[in-house]
C-alpha positions as CSV (number, residue, x, y, z in Angstrom):
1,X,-32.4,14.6,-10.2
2,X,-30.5,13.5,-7.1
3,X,-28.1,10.6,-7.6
4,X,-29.2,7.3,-5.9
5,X,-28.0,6.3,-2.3
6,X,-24.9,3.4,-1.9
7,X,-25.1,1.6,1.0
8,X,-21.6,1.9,2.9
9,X,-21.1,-1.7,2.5
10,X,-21.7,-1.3,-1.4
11,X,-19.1,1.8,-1.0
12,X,-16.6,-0.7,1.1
13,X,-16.7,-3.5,-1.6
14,X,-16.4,-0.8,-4.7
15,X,-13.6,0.8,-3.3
16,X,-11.8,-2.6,-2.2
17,X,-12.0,-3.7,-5.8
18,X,-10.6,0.3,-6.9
19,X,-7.6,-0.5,-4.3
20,X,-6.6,-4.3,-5.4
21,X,-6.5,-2.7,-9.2
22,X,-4.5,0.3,-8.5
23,X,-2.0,-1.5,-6.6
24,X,-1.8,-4.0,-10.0
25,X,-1.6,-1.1,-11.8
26,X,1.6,0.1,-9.4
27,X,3.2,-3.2,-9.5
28,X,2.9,-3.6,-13.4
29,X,3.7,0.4,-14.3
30,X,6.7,0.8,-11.3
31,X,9.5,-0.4,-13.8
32,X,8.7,2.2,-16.4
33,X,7.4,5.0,-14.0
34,X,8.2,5.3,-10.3
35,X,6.1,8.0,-10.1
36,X,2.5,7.0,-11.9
37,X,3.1,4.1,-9.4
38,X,3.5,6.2,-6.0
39,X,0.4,8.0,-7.6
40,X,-1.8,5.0,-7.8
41,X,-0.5,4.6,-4.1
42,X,-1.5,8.1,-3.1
43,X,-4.9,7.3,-4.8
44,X,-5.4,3.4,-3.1
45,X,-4.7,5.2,0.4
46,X,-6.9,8.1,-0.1
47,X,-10.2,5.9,-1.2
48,X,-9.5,3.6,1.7
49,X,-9.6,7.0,4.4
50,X,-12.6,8.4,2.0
51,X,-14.7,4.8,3.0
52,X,-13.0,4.4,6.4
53,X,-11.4,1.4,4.8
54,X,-8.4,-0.4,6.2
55,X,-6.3,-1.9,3.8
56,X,-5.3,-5.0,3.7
57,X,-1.6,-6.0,5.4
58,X,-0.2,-7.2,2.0
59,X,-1.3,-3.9,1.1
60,X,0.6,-1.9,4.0
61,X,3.7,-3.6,3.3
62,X,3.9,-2.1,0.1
63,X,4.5,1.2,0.0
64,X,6.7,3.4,2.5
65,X,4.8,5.0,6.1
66,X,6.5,7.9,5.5
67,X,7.3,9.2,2.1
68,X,4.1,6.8,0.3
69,X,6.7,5.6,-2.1
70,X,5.5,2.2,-3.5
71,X,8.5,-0.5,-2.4
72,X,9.8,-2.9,-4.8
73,X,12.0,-5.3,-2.8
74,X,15.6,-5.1,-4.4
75,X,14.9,-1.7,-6.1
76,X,13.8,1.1,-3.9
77,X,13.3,-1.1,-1.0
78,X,15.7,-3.5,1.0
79,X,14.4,-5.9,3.6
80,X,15.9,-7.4,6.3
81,X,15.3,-9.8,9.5
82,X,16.8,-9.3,13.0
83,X,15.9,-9.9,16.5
84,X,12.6,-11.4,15.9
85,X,11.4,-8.1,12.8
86,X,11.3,-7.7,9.6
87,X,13.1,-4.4,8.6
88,X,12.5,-2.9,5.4
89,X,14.1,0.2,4.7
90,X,13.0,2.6,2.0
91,X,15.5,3.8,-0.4
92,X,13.7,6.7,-1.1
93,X,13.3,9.1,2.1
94,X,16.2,6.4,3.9
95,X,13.4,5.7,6.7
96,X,12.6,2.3,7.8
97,X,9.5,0.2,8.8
98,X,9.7,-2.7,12.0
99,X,7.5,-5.6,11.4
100,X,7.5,-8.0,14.2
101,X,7.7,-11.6,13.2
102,X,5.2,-13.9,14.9
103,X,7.1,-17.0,16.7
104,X,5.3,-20.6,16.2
105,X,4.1,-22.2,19.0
């Protein structure tokens, strides 16, 4: 017997909820193992392509563009402001990430 249809909006909303808990799960694990959290990184960014999901900026900020290593400010991770960005550099792979900073009108 064939498996009932989700509607893509059903998907969207399942796999948000999958994402917001595996980056808890990375935040609360990363202290005792760096690289179950990277994992639960790798897993978060593959459900979001799998659903055409974008995550969420909070999200994006995170874990490294380049080596997917999940950033912990002070630990693996070292963040800095200059000319009008944010830089934060990943300890990891030594690659960094420019975040423009918004000016207030």
């Amino acid at each position: 017997m064939a498996r009932p249809r989700v509607s893509k909006e059903k998907q969207k909303v399942i796999a948000r909820e999958q994402i917001d808990r595996l980056f808890q799960l990375a935040a609360a694990g990363f202290s005792k193992d760096k690289a179950r959290a990277n994992r639960y990184v790798a897993l978060a960014r593959k459900i979001a392509m799998k659903v055409k999901l974008r995550l969420p900026q909070h999200y994006k900020r995170r874990y490294c563009k380049h080596c997917y290593a999940y950033l912990q400010p002070g630990v693996n991770a070292r963040v800095r402001t200059r000319g009008g960005k944010v830089i934060i550099s990943c300890l990891e792979c030594k690659k960094f990430m420019r975040i423009p900073l918004r000016s207030k009108p």
